[in-house]
MIGU-478916 format. One record per residue (C-alpha): residue number from 0; x, y, z. Coordinates in pm, whole numbers. Layout:
! MIGU-478916
<node n="NUM" px="X" py="Y" pz="Z"/>
...
END
This chain:
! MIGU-478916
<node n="0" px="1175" py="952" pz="-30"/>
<node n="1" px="1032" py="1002" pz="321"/>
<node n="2" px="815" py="800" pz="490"/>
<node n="3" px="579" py="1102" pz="489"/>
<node n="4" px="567" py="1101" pz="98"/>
<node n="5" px="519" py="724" pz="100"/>
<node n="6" px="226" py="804" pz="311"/>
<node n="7" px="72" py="1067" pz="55"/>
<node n="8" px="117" py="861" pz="-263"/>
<node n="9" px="-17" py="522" pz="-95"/>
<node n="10" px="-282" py="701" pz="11"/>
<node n="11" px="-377" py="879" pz="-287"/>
<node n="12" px="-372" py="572" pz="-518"/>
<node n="13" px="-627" py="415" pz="-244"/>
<node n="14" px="-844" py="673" pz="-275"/>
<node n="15" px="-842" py="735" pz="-631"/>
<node n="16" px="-767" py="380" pz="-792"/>
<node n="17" px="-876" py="175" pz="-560"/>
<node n="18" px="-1147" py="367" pz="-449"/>
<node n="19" px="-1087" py="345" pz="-95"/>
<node n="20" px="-1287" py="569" pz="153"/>
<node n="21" px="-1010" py="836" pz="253"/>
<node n="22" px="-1156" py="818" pz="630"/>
<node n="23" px="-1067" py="452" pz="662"/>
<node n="24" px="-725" py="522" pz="571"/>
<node n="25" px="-552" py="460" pz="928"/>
<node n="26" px="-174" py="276" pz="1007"/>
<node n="27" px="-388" py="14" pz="1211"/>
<node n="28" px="-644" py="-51" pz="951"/>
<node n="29" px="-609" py="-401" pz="849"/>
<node n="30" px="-587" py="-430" pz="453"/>
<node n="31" px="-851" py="-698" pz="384"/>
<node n="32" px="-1073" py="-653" pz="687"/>
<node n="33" px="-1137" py="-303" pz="741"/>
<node n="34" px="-1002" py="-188" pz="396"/>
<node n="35" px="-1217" py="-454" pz="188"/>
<node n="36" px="-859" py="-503" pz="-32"/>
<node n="37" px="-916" py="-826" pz="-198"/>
<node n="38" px="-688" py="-999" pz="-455"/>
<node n="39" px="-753" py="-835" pz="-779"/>
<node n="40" px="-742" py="-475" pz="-587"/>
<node n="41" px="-342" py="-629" pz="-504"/>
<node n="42" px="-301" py="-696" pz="-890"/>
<node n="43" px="-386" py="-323" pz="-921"/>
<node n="44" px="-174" py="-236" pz="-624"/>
<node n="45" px="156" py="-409" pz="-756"/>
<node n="46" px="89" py="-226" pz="-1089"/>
<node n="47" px="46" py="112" pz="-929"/>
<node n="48" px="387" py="59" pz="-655"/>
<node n="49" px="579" py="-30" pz="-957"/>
<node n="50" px="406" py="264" pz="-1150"/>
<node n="51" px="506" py="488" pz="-876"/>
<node n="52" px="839" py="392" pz="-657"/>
<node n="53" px="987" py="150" pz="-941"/>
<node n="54" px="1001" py="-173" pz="-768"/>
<node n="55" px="810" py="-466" pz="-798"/>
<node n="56" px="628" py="-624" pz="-466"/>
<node n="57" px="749" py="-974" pz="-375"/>
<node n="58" px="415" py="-1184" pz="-254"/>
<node n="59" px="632" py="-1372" pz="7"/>
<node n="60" px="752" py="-1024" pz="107"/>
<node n="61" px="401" py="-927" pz="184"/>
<node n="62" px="304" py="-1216" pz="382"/>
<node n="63" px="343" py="-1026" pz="729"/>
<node n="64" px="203" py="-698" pz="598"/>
<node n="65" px="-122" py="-709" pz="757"/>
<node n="66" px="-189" py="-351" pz="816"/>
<node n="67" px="-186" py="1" pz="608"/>
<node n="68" px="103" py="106" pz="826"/>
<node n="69" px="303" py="-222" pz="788"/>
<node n="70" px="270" py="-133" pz="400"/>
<node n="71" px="388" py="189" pz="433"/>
<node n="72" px="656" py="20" pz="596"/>
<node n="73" px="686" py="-230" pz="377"/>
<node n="74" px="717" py="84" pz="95"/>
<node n="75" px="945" py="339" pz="238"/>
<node n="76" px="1195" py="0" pz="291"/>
<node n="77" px="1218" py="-115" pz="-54"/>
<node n="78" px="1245" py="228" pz="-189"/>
<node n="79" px="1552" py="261" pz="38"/>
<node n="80" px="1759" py="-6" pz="-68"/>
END
């Protein structure tokens, strides 16, 4: 999978699970500030990356992933390996 399809699905489950404003959806946004992401939302989040790449997101993996394009990052990574 490309990063370019990482892009598209992320994004799409923002938008329509998360209900994330598709306009706000930028590589430097951060997560929590400018995305409003909170901790339940992640719950979600882990569900829906495991729903839709097949891997399960490590929290101590996360802990540097501060923006949407370091998660994209984080994404096209782990579906590498």
């Amino acid at each position: 999978m490309q990063r370019e399809d990482v892009i598209k699905t992320v994004n799409n489950f923002l938008v329509e699970e998360i209900e994330i404003e598709e306009n706000l959806l930028k590589e430097e946004a951060l997560l929590k500030e400018d995305l409003g992401i909170d901790s339940l939302d992640f719950v979600d989040i882990v569900v829906i990356v495991e729903r839709n790449f097949g891997f399960k997101i490590k929290p101590e993996e996360m802990k540097d992933v501060k923006t949407l394009g370091q998660f994209y990052d984080y994404i096209a990574n782990k579906v590498k390996e």
